[in-house]
C-alpha positions in Angstrom: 156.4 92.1 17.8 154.4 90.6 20.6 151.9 88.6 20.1 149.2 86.3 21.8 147.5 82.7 21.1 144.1 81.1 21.9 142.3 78.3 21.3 138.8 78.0 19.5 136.9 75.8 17.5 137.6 75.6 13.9 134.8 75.6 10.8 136.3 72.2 9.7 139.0 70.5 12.2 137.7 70.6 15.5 139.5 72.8 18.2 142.7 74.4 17.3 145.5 77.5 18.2 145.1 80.8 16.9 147.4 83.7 16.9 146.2 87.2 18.1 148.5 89.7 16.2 149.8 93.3 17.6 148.2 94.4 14.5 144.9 92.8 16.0 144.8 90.5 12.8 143.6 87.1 13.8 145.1 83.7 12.1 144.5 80.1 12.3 147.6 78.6 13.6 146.9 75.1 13.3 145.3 72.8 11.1 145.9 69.3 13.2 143.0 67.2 13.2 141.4 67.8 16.2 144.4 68.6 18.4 142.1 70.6 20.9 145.1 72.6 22.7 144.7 73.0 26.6 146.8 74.4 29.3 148.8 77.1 27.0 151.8 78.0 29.4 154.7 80.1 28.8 158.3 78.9 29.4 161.6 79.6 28.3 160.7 81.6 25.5 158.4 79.4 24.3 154.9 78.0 24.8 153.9 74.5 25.8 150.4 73.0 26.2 148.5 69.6 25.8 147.4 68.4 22.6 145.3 65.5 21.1 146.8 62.6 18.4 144.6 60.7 16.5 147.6 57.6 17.3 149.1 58.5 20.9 146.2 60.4 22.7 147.6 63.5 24.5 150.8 64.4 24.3 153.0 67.8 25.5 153.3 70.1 22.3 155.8 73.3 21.9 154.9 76.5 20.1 158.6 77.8 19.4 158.8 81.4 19.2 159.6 81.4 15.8 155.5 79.9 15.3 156.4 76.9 14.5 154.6 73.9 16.4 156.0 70.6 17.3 154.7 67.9 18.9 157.4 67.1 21.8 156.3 63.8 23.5 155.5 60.2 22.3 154.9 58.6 26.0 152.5 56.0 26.9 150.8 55.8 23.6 147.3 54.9 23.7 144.0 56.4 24.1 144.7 58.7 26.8 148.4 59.2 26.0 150.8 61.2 28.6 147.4 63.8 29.1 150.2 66.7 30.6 148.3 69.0 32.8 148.9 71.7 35.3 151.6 73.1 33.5 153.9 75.0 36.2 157.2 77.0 35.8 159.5 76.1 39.0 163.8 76.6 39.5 164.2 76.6 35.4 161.4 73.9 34.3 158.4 73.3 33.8 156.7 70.4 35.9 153.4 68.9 34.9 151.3 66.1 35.5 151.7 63.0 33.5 150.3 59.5 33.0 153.0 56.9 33.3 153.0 53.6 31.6 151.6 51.2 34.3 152.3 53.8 36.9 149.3 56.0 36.9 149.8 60.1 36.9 153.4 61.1 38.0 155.1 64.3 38.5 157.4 65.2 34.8 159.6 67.5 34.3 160.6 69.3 30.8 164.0 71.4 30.8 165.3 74.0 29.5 167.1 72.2 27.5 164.0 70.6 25.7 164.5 67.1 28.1 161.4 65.4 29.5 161.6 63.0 32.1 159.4 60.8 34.5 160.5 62.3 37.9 158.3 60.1 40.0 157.5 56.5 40.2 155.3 56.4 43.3 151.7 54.7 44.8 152.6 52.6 41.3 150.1 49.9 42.3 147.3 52.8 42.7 146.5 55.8 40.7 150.4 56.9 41.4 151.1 60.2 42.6 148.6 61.6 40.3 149.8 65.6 41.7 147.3 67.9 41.6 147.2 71.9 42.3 150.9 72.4 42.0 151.9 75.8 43.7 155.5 77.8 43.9 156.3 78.6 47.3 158.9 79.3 49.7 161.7 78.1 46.8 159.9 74.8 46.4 156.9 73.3 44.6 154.1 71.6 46.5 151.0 69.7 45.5 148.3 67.6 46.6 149.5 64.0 45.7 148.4 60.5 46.7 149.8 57.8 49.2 149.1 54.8 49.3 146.8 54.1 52.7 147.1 57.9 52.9 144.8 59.5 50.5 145.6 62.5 49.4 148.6 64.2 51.5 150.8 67.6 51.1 153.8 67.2 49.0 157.0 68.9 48.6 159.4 69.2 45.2 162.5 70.7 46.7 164.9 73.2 45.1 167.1 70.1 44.7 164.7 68.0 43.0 163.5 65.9 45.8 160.2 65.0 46.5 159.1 64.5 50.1 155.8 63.6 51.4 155.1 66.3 54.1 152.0 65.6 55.5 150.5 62.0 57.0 146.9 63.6 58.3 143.3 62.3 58.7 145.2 58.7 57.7 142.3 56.6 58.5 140.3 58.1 55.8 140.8 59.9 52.3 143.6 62.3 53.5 143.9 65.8 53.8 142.9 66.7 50.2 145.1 70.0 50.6 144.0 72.6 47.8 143.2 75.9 47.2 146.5 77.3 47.8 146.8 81.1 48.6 150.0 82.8 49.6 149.6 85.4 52.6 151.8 86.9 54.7 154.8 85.2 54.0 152.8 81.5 54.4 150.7 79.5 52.5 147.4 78.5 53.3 144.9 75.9 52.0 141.8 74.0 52.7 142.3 71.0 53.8 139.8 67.9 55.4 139.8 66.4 58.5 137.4 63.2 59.3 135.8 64.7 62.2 135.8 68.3 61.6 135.3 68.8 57.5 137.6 71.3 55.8 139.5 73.6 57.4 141.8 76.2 57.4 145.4 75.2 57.4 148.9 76.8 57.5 152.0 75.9 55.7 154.3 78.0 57.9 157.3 79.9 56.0 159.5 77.4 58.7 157.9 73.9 56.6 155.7 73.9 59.8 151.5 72.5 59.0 149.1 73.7 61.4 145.5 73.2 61.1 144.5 76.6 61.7 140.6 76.3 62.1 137.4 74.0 64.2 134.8 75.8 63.2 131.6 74.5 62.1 132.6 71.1 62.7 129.3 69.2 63.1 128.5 70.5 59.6 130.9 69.7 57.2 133.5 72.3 58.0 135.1 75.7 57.4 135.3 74.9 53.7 137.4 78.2 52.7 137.3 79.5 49.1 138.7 82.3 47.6 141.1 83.1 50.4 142.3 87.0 48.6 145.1 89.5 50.0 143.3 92.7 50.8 144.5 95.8 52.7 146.8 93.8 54.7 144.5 91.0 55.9 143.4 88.1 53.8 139.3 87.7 53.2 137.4 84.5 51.9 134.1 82.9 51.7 133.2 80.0 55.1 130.5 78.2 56.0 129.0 79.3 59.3 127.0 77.1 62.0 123.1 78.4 60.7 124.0 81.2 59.1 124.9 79.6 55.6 128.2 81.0 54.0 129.6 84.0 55.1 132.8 86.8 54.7 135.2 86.0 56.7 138.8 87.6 57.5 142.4 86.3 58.4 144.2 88.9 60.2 147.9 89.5 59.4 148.0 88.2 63.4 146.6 85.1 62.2 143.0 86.0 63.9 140.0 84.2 61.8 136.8 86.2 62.2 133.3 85.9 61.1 132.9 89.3 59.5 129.2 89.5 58.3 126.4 87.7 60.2 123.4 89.8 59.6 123.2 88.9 55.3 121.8 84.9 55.8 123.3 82.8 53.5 125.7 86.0 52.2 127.1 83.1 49.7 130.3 85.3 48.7 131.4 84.9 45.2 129.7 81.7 45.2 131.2 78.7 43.0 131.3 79.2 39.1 130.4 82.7 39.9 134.3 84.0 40.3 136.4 85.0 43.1 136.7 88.2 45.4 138.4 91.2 42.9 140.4 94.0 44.0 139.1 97.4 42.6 139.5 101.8 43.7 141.1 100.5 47.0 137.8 98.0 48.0 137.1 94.0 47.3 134.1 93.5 45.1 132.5 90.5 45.3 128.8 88.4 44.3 126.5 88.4 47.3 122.5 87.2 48.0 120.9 89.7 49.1 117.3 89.1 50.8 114.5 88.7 48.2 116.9 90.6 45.5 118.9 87.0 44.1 122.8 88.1 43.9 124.0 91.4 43.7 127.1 93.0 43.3 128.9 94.0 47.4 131.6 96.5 48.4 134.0 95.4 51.5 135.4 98.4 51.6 138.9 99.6 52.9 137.7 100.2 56.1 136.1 96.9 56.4 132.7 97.6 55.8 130.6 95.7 53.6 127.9 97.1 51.4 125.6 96.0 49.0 126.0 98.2 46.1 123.2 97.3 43.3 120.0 96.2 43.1 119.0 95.0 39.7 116.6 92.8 38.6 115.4 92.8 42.0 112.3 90.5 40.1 114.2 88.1 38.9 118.1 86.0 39.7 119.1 89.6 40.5 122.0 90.8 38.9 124.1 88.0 39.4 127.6 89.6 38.8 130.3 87.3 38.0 133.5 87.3 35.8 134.7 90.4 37.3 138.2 92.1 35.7 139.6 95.4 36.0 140.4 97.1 32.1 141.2 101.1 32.0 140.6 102.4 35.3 137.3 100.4 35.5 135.6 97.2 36.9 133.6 94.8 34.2 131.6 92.1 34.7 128.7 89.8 33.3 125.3 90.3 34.7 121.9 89.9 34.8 119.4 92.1 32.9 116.2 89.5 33.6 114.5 89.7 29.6 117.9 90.7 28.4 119.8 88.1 29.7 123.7 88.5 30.3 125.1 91.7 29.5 128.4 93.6 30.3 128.5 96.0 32.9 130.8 98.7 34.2 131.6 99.9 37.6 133.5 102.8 37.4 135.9 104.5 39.7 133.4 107.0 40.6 131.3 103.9 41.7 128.6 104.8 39.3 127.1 100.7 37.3 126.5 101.2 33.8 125.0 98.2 31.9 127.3 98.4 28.8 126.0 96.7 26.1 122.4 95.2 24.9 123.3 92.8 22.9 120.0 90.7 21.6 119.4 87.1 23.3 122.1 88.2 26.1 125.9 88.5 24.9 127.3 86.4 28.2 130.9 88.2 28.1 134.1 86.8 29.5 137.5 86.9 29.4 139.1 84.7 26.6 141.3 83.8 29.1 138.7 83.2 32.4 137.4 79.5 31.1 141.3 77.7 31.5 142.1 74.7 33.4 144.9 76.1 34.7 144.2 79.9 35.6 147.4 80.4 37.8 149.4 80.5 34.5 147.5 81.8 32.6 148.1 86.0 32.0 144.5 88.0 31.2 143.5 87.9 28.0 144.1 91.8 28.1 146.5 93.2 24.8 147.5 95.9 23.0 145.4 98.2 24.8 142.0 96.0 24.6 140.5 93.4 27.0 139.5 90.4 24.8 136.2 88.7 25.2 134.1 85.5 24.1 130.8 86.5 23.9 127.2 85.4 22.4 126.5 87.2 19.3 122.8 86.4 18.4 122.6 88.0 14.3 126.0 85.8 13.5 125.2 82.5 15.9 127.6 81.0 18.8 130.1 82.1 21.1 132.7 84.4 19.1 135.9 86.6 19.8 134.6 90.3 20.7 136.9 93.1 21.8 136.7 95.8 24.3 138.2 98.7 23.4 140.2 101.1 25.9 137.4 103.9 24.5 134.7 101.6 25.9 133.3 100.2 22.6 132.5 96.7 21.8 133.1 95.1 18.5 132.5 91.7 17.2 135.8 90.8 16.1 136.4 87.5 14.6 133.5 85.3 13.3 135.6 82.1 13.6 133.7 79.5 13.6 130.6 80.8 11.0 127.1 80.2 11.0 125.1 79.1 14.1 128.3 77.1 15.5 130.7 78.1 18.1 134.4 78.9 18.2 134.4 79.2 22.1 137.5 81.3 22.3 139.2 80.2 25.5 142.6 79.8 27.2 145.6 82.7 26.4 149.5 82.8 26.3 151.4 85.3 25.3 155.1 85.7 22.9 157.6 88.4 22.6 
């Protein structure tokens, strides 16, 4: 029977796995002093993730798929230990990012036949390679790593297993910083920094090919692109404008870059911390200012218009709408209420916005599976039918596990951590 794990805190031994059952029953799964599990990632039947010891600091752990838990790695013992993060599944493995004795972070890889190994020894007098955001594509891994001299620079893991550094750009200052990897139209496309023009847009062609693929707003820090999302054929994100503060803008499957709203100053889409552009009933929905009515919840719709589509507490932040997730035909989100602070609300297919629930001091819903480290694998925290929330709960105290039913009601599921404490449900993988 399928079932899925979490982490939360515990009454008595700090942060620890639970197990989500199909029968909905939930379990403490371990009782390891402190382990504080991060990163949960499927692979090869099991699931692996990052967890403290009191003697080695953090090592890689295994959740088997008969439940058992083993702790898989004893490398660079110490206070920090091998810290494994960014858990990615590439050609059979799973690479990760791992501190080195002496070396600094370097690029591991487990197999599947259980086998960890440093695959890297590079920049050992620095930091090391210390790879960050790595991202699948084109049959080969690449990540943001660091070069000695070179800052930060685009590398490549090959099919093969070799590493290549790709990229040698802006090498008179901190690099190119490449993140925010998207995939679109058969490339991939990141932000990237250049000394005299800020960040930009910038290609990865399908070919291997890197093409800085903005100059706009160069005199004020940049393009800086975030949330670049695949949406009837073109790709949308949030820029920064010369004077008119951030903005919408579109990538054209022709590779055209437009500035597609000007008349919303400071538009701000889906600002930081406030989540990304969501597709929903064949339109992106997204968190926008509005003029004297704080953020409010926009439609770019299919024919690329863009409209604002609430206006609630209008008085106040406005409604603020952010971890936005689709569940049963349906768009939910956390906003706003002004005196009755973060609620859940629904935007249904008809368009109608319901506020959902009224939960007393503000119930501040997300997905278990929104707060992660590593959201690219990590699957929603949506099973057996329900979407699974943390939320405030002001009658029991804390942050607890709450679950949205497919029939639109909203229990308070698991008191985990009792009393006024917190359990903070976060994080998800799942087992067959």
């Amino acid at each position: 029977m399928p079932s899925a794990f979490f982490t939360a805190t515990s009454p008595n031994a700090g942060i620890q796995l639970y197990k989500l059952g199909a029968d909905q029953s939930v379990t403490q799964w371990t009782a390891i002093d402190n382990i504080a599990p991060t990163d949960l990632t499927e692979f090869d039947g099991n699931v692996w993730f990052s967890g403290n010891t009191a003697a080695q600091g953090s090592q890689l752990y295994k959740l088997g798929f008969d439940g058992s838990v083993t702790k898989w790695t004893a490398i660079n013992p110490g206070l920090f230990g091998l810290g494994p993060i960014d858990l990615t599944v590439f050609n059979d493995a799973l690479w990760f990012n791992g501190a080195a004795p002496g070396q600094g972070g370097q690029l591991y890889k487990l197999g599947n036949d259980g086998s960890v190994t440093k695959w890297t020894a590079l920049n050992t007098g620095g930091a090391g390679l210390n790879p960050q955001e790595l991202t699948v594509f084109n049959n080969a891994m690449w990540f943001d790593g660091l070069d000695p001299g070179l800052g930060g620079q685009l590398y490549k893991l090959g099919f093969d297993g070799s590493v290549t550094k790709w990229t040698a750009l802006d090498t008179g200052g901190i690099g190119l910083l490449p993140g925010n990897f998207t995939q679109f139209n058969g490339d991939l496309w990141f932000n990237g920094f250049t000394a005299t023009q800020g960040n930009q847009l910038y290609k990865l062609g399908f070919d291997g090919s890197v093409t800085k693929w903005t100059a706009i707003n160069p005199g004020g820090g940049g393009l800086i692109p975030f949330f670049l999302t695949d949406f009837n054929g073109n790709a949308w994100f949030s820029g920064d404008t010369t004077g008119q503060g951030r903005q919408l803008y579109k990538l054209g499957f022709d590779g055209s870059v437009t500035q597609w709203t000007a008349n919303i100053n400071d538009l701000n889409p889906s600002a930081l911390g406030n989540g990304s552009f969501t597709d929903f009933n064949d339109a992106l929905w997204f968190n926008g200012a509005a003029p004297g009515q704080g953020a409010q919840l926009y439609k770019l719709g299919f024919d690329g218009s863009v409209t604002k589509w609430t206006a609630l507490n209008t008085g106040g932040a406005g409604l603020n709408p952010t971890n936005l997730f689709e569940f049963d035909n349906a768009l939910w989100f956390n906003g706003n209420t002004g005196a009755g602070g973060q609620q859940l609300f629904k935007l249904g297919a008809d368009g109608s916005v319901t506020q959902w629930t009224a939960m007393p001091g503000g119930f501040n819903p997300a997905l278990v599976s929104q707060p992660v480290f590593d959201p690219d694998s990590t699957p929603s925290s949506i099973f057996e039918n329900a979407a699974w929330l943390r939320g405030t709960n002001a009658a029991n105290g804390g942050t607890e596990l709450y679950k949205l039913g497919a029939d639109g009601s909203v229990t308070f599921w698991k008191d985990i951590n009792p009393g006024p404490g917190s359990s903070f449900p976060a994080d998800w993988a799942r087992l067959a």
